[in-house]
Structure formats: structure tokens, C-alpha cells
GUFIMI-279881 format. One record per atom (N, C-alpha, C, CB): residue in one letter; x, y, z. Coordinates in steps of 0.1 Angstrom, whole numbers, padded with zeros to 4 digits, always signed. Glycine has a CB too. Example, Ala and Ser with C-alpha at 12.3 -4.5 7.8 and 13.67 -1.06 7.14 Angstrom:
BEGIN
A+0132-0057+0078
A+0123-0045+0078
A+0132-0033+0078
A+0113-0045+0090
S+0128-0022+0071
S+0137-0011+0071
S+0129+0000+0079
S+0141-0006+0057
//
This chain:
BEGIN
X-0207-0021+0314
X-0202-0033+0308
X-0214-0043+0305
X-0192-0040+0317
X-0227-0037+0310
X-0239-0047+0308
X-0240-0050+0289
X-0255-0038+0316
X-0239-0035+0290
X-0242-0035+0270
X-0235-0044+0265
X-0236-0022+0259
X-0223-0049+0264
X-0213-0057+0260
X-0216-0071+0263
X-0201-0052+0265
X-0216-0074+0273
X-0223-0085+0280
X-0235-0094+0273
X-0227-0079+0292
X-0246-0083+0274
X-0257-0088+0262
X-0257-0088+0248
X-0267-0083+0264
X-0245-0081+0245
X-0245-0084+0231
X-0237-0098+0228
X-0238-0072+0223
X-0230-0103+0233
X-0226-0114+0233
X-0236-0131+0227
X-0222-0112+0247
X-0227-0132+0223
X-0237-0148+0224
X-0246-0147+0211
X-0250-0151+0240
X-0249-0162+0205
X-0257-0163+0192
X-0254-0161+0180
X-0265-0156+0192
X-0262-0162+0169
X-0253-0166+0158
X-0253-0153+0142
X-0260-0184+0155
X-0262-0144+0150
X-0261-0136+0145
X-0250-0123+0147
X-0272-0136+0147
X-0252-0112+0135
X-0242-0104+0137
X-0251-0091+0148
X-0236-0100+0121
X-0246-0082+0161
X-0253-0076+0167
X-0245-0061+0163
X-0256-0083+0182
X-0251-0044+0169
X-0244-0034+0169
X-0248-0029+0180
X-0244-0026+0159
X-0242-0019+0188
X-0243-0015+0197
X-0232-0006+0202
X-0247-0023+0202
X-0240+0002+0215
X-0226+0012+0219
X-0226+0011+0235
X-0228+0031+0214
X-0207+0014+0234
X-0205+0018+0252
X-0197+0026+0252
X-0198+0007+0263
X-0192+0030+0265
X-0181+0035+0263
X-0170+0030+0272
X-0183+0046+0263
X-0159+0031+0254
X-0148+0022+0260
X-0140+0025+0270
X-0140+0019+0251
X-0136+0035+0279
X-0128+0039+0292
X-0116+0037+0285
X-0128+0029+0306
X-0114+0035+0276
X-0101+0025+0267
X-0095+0041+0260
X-0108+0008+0251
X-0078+0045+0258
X-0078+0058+0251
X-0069+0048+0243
X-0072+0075+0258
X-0061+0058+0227
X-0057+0051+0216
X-0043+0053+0230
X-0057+0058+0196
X-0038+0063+0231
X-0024+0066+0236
X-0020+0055+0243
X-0022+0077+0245
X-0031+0051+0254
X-0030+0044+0265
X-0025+0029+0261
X-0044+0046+0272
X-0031+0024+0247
X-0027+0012+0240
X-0014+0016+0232
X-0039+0006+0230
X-0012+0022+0224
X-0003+0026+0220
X+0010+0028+0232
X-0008+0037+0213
X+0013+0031+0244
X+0022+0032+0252
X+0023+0018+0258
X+0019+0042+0261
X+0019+0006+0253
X+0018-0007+0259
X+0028-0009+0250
X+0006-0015+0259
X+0031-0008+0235
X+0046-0010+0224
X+0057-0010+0231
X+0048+0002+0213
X+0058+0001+0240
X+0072+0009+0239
X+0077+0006+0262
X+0069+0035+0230
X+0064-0009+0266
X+0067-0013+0274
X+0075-0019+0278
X+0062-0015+0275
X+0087-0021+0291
X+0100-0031+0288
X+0095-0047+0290
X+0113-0027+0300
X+0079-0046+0298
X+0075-0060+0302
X+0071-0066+0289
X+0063-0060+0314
X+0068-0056+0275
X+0063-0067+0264
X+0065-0074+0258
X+0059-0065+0257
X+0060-0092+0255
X+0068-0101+0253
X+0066-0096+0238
X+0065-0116+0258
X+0077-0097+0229
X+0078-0089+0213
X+0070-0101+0206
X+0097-0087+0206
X+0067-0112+0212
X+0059-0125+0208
X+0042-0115+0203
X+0056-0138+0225
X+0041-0108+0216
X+0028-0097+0213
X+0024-0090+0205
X+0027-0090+0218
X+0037-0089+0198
X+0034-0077+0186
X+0036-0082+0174
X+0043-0063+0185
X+0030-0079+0162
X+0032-0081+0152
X+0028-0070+0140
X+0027-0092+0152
X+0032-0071+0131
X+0030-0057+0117
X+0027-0066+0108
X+0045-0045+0110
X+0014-0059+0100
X+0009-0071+0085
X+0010-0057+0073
X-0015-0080+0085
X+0016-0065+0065
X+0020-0053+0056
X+0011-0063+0045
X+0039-0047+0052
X+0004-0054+0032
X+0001-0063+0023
X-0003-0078+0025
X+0012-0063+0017
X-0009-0084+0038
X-0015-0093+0045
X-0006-0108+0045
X-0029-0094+0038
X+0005-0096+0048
X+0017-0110+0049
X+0024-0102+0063
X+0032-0114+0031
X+0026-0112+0075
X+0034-0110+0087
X+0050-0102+0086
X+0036-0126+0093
X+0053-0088+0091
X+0065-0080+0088
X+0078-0085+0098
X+0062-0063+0090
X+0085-0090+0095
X+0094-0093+0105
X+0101-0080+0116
X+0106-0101+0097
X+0097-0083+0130
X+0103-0068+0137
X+0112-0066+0143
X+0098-0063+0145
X+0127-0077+0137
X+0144-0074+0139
X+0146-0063+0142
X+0152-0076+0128
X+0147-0053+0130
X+0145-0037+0127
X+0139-0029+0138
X+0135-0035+0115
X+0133-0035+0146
X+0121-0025+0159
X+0123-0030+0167
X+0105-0023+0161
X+0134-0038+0172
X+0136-0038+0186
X+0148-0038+0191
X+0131-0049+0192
X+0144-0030+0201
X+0156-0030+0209
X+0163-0036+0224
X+0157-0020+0210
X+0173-0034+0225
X+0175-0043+0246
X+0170-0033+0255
X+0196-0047+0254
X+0168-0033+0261
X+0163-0027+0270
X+0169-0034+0286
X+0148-0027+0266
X+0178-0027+0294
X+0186-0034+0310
X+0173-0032+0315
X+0201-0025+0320
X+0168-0042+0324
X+0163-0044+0340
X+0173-0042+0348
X+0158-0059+0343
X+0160-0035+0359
X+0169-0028+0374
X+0180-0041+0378
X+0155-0025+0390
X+0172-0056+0375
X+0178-0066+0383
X+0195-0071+0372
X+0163-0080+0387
X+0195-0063+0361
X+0206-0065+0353
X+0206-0071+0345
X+0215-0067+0357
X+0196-0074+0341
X+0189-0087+0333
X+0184-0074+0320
X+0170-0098+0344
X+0189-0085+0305
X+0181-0074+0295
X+0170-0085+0286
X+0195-0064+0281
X+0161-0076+0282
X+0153-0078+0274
X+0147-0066+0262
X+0145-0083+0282
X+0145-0075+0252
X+0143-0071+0237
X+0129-0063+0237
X+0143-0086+0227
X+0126-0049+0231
X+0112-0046+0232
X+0113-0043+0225
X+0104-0041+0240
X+0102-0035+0216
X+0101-0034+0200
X+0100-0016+0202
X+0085-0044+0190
X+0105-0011+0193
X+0105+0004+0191
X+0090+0016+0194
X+0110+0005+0175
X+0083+0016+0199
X+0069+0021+0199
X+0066+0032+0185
X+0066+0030+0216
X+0077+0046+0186
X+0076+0054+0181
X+0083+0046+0163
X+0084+0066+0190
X+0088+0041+0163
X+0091+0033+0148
X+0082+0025+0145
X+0103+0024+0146
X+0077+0015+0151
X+0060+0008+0151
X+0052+0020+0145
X+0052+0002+0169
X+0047+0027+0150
X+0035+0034+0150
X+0041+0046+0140
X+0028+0038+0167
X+0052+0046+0130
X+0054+0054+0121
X+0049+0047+0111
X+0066+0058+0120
X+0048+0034+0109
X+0045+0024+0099
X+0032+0021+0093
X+0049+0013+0103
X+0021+0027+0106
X+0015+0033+0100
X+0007+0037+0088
X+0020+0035+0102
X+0016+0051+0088
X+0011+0058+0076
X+0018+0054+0064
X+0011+0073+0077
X+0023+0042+0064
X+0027+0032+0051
X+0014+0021+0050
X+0043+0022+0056
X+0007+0021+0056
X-0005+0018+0051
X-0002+0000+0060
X-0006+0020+0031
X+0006-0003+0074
X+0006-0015+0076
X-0001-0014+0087
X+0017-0022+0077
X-0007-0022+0091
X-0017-0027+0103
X-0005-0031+0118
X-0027-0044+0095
X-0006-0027+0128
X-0003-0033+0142
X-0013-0037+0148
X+0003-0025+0150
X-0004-0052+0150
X-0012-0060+0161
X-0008-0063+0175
X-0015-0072+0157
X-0015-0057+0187
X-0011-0061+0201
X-0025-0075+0204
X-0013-0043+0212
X-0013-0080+0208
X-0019-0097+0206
X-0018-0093+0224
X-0005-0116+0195
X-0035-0101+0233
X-0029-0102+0244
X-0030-0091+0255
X-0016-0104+0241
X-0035-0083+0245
X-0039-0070+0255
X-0044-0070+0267
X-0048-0062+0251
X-0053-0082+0274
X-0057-0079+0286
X-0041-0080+0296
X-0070-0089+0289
X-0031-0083+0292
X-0021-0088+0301
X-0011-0077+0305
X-0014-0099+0296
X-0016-0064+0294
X-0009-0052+0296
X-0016-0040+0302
X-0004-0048+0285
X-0028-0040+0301
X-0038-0030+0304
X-0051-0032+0314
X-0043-0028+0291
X-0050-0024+0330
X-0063-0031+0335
X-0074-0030+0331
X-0065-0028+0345
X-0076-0018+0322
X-0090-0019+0318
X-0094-0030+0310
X-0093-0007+0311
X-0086-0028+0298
X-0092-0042+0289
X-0089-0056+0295
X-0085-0043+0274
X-0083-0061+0306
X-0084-0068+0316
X-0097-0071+0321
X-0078-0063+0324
X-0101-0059+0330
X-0114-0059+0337
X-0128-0061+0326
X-0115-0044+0344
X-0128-0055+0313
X-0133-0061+0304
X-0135-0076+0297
X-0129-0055+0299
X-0128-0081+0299
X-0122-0095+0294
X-0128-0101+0303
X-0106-0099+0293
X-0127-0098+0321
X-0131-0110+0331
X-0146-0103+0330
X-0123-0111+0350
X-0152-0092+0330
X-0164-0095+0332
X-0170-0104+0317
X-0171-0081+0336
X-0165-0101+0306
X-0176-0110+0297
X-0171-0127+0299
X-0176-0105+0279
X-0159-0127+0306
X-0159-0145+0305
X-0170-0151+0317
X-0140-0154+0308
X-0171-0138+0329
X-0185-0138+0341
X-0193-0141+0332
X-0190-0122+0349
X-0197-0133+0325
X-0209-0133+0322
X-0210-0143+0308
X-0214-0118+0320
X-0205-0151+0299
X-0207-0157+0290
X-0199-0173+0294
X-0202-0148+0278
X-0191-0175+0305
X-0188-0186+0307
X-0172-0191+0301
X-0199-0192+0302
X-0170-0187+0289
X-0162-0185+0280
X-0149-0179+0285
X-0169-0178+0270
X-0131-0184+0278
X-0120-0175+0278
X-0122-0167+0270
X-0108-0180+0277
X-0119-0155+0275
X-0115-0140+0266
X-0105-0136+0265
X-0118-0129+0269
X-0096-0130+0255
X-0085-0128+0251
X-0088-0116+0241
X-0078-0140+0247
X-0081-0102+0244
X-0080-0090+0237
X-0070-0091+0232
X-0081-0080+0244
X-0074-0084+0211
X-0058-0081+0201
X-0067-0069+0201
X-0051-0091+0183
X-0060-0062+0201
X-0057-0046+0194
X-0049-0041+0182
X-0051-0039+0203
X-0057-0036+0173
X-0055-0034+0162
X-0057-0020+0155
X-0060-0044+0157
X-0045-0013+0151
X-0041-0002+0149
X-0040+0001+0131
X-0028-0001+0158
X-0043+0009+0127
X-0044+0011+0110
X-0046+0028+0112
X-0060+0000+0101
X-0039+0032+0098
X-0046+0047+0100
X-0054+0052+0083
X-0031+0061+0105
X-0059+0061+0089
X-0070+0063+0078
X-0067+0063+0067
X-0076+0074+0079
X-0076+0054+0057
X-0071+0055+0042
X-0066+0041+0037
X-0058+0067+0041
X-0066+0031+0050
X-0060+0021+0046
X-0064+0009+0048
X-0050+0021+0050
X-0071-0005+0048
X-0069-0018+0044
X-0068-0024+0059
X-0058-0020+0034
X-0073-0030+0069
X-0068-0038+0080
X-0063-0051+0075
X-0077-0040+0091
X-0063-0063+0081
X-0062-0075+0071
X-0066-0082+0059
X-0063-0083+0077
X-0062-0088+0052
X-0071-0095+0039
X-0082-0099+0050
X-0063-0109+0028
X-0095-0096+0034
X-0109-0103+0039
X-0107-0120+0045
X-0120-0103+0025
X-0111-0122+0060
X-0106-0137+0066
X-0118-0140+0074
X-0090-0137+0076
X-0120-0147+0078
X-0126-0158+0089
X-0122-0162+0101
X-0126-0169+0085
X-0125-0157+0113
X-0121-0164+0121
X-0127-0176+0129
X-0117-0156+0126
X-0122-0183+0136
X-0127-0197+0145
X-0133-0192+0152
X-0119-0207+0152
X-0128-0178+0160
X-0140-0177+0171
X-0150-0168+0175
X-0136-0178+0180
X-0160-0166+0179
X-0166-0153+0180
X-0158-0145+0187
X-0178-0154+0186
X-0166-0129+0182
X-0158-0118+0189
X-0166-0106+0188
X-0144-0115+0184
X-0164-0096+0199
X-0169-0086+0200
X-0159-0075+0199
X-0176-0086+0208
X-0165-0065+0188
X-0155-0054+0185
X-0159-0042+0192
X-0153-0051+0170
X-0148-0037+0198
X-0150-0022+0206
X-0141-0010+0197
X-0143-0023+0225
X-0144-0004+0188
X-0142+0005+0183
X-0133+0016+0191
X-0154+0008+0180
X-0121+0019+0199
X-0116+0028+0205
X-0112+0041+0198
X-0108+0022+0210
X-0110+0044+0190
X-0106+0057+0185
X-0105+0058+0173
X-0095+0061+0190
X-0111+0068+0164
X-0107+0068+0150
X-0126+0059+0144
X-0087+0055+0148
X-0125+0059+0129
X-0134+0049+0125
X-0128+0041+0117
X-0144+0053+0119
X-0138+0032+0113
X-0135+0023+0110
X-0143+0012+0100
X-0132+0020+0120
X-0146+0009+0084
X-0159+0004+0080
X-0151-0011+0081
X-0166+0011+0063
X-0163-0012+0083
X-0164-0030+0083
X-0171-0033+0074
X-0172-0038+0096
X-0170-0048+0066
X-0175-0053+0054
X-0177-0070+0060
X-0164-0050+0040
X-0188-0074+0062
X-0195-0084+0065
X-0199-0094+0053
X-0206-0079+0073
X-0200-0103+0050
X-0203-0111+0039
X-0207-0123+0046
X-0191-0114+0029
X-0217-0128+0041
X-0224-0143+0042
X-0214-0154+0040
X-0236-0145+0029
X-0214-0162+0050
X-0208-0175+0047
X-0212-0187+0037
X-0208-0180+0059
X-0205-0191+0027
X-0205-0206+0020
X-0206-0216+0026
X-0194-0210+0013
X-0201-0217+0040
X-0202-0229+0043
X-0208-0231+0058
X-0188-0235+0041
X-0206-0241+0065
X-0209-0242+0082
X-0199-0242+0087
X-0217-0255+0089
X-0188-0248+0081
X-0173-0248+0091
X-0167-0231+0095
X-0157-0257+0079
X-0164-0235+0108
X-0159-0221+0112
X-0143-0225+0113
X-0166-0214+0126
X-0135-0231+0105
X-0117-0226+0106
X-0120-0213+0100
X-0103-0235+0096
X-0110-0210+0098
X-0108-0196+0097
X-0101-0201+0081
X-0097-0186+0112
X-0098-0187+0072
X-0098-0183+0061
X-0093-0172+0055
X-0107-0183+0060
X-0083-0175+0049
X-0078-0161+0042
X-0083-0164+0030
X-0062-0158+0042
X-0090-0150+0022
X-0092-0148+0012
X-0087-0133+0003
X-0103-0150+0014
X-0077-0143-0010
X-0064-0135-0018
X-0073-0127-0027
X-0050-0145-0027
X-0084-0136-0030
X-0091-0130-0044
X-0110-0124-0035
X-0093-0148-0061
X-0115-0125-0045
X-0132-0123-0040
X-0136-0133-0029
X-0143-0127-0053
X-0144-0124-0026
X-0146-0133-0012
X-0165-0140-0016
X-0145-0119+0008
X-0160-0155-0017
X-0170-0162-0028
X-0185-0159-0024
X-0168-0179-0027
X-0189-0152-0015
X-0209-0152-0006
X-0207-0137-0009
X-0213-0157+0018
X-0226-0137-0008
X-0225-0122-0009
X-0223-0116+0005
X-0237-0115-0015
X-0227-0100+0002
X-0227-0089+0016
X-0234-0092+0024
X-0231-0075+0016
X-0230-0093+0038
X-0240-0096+0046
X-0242-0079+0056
X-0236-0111+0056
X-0236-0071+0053
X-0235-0065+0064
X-0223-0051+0061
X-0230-0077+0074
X-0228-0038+0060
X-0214-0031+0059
X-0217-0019+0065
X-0207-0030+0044
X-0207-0017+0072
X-0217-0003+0091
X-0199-0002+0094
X-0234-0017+0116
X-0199+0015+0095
X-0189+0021+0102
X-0189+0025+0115
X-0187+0030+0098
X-0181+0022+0123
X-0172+0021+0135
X-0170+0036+0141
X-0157+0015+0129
X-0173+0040+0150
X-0170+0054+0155
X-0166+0046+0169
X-0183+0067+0155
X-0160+0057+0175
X-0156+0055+0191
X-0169+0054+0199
X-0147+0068+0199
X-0166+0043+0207
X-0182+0037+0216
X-0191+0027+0208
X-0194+0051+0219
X-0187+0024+0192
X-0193+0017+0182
X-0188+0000+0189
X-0187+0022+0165
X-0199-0008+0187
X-0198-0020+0192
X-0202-0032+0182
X-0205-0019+0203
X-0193-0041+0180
X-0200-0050+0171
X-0198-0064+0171
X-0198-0046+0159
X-0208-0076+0174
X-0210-0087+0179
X-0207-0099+0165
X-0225-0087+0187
X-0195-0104+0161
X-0193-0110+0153
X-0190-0124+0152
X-0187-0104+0151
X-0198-0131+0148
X-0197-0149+0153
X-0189-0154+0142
X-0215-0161+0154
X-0184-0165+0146
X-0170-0170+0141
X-0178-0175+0126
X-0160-0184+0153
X-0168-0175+0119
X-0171-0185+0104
X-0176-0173+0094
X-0187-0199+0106
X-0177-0160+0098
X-0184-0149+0092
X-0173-0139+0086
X-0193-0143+0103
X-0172-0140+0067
X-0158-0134+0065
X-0160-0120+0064
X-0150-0139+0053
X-0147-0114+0066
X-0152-0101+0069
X-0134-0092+0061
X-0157-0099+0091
X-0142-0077+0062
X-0127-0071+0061
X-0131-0057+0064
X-0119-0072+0045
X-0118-0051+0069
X-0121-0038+0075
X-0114-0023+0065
X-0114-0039+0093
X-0115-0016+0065
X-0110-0001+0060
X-0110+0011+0071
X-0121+0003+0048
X-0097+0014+0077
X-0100+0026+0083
X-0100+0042+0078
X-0092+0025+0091
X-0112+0047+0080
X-0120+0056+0075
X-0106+0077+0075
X-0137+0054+0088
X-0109+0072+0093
X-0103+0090+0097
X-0098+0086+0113
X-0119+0105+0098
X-0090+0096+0114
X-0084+0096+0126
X-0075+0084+0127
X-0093+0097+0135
X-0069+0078+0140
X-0062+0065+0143
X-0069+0058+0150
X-0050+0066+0149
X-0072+0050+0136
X-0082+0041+0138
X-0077+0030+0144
X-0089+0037+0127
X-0082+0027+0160
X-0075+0014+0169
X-0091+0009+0172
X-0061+0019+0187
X-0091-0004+0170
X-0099-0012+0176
X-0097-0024+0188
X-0105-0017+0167
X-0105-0025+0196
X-0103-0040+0208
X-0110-0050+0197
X-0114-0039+0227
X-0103-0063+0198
X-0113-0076+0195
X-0112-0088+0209
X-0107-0086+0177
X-0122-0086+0210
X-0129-0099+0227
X-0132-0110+0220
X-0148-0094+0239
X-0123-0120+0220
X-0124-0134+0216
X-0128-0144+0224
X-0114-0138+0212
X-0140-0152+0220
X-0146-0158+0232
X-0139-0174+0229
X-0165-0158+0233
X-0128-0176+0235
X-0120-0189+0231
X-0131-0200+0238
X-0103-0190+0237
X-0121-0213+0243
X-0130-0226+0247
X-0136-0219+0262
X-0118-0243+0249
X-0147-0231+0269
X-0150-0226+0282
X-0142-0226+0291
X-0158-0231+0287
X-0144-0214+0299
X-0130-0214+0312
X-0139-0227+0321
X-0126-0193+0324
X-0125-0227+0331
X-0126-0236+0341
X-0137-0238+0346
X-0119-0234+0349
X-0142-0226+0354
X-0153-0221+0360
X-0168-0225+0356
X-0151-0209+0359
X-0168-0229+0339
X-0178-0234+0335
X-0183-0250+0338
X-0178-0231+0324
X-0168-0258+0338
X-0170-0269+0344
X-0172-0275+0360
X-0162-0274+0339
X-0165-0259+0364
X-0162-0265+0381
X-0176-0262+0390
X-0147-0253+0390
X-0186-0251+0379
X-0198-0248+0384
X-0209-0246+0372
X-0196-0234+0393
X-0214-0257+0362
X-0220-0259+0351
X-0239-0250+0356
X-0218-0279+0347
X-0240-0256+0367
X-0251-0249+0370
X-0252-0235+0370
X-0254-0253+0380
X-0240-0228+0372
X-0238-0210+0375
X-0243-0204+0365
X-0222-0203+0376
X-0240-0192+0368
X-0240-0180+0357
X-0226-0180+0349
X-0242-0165+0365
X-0219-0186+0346
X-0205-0187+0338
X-0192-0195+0341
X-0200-0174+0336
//
């Protein structure tokens, strides 16, 4: 986790490799969980949000209590319709990407928060966008090209872009498993998954955790 750690931070774009401990199945079996709030999931078809009425179902608790979870095996048919799944939140389902998350907010000071994002080969992840915050991408299974472009401006809100994305290339490198890539906020970008089932982790370094104020002198 050191690799990941030091790639972190600054305002540049970084590459690098680990290895993720992380399998696609293992995220993929987090869908078809009864604990998952359906808040977590989402489908982008055509770079508009898919409503997931259709994919969920009740599911009884032992304690007689039901709750709604979304279909795993109908999610992940969608697919090869060319729509993107998003597991928003991942560290709250998975220890590994958990244990990932706390060591880089250790080590960067920063909240971390894991989406996982599922596309299969041949297809488009979100429209080219911007986000507010930095992030580091862990490549888990499958590839994946990334398309990096130079920013217009200094503001980092975030950005959807319908047409051309107004700056040139800054940047365009494919994704293999163990592929790692250090992406600071304000930097628009868009992805294409290449082969295989292409799932990536994104480590969002939100505001400073607690810990940075309760101990400013520390290490995080």
C-alpha cells in the first residue's frame, strides 16, 4: 500500500502499479448483497442516470424486517448494452477496499471514499467530466483507456461535457490490472473499456478527516 500512498498528493497527473488484493467477482457479489443501501448503486446509460425500479427486489431479514436490493445478475447483464455500473461507497461493503481507504486517509490526512465502476469491453464509461476532487485509480480487472485533457480553467467544480471537450490532450495510457493512476481534481477526462470486464476502484480524497485537526502536527 506504500505505492499508492506516494502516489497520492500534488497537482500533477502520476502512473504506477500495485497489486490490487481486490477480484472483479468479489465487487460484483456486493450488488446482489441484502445489506446494500440501493442509494449505492446506480446505471448510466448514454450519460444520463437509469432508474433501478426494474432491479430490485425485497428481500425478508431473519429479524422479519424486508428490504429492497437491486438484482446483481440483471445489473451486470446491462452491461453488454454498453451501460456503466456504479457502486458508490465501496469501502462500506468490502474489507479490503476498506483497509485501502484508511490507510491513504493515514497517510494523506484526507476522507476517502471508494466508487467502483464496471463497463465491458467496447464501451464508453461516463461522458468526458471533471471532478471536484482528487483521486486515485486502481485498475481491478479488465482494461481500460483513459483520455486526460488539459484544463481551461483553475476552478475545480466538476463538469459534464455533451460536445468537445474545449483543452487539448493531456494525457492518454491504458489501464491493465495492478495499473495505477493519480488524478487531481479539475482535470477532464473520459474512459473506454478496452477487453475483458473492465471494473475500476476510484479513492476520492474528500475534505480533511478529523484527525487532521485533532493532531495538525501528525502524519495525517
Amino acid at each position: 500500500m506504500d505505492e499508492l500512498s506516494k502516489m497520492a498528493g500534488g497537482r500533477e497527473v502520476k502512473l504506477g502499479t500495485c497489486e490490487p488484493g481486490i477480484e472483479f467477482d468479489e465487487l460484483a457479489d456486493i450488488l446482489c448483497s441484502p445489506y446494500l443501501n440501493t442509494d449505492d448503486v446506480s446505471v448510466v446509460r448514454l450519460g444520463r442516470q437509469v432508474s433501478l425500479t426494474e432491479f430490485t427486489v425485497v428481500h425478508l431479514l431473519g429479524d422479519g424486517s424486508q428490504r429492497p436490493i437491486v438484482s446483481a445478475s440483471a445489473l451486470l447483464s446491462l452491461l453488454e448494452l454498453g451501460d456503466t455500473i456504479l457502486l458508490n461507497n465501496a469501502e462500506l461493503y468490502c474489507s479490503r477496499v476498506r483497509q485501502v481507504a484508511r490507510e491513504l486517509e493515514n497517510s494523506s490526512g484526507f476522507r476517502v471514499n471508494c466508487n467502483v465502476f464496471f463497463t465491458a469491453a467496447g464501451f464508453d464509461g461516463l461522458p468526458a467530466h471533471s471532478d471536484k476532487m482528487d483521486a486515485l485509480i486502481v485498475q481491478v480487472s479488465g482494461s481500460k483507456r483513459w483520455t486526460i485533457y488539459e484544463s481551461d480553467t483553475n476552478s475545480v467544480q466538476p463538469r459534464v461535457f455533451l460536445g468537445d471537450v474545449p483543452a487539448g490532450m493531456k494525457l492518454e495510457t491504458d489501464l491493465n490490472r495492478g495499473d495505477c493512476l493519480y488524478l487531481p481534481a479539475g482535470l477532464p477526462h473520459r474512459t473506454n473499456a478496452l477487453a475483458g470486464k473492465s471494473c475500476h476502484a476510484t479513492f476520492s480524497f474528500c475534505a480533511p478527516s478529523l484527525k487532521k485537526f485533532l493532531d495538525p502536527g501528525g502524519q495525517g
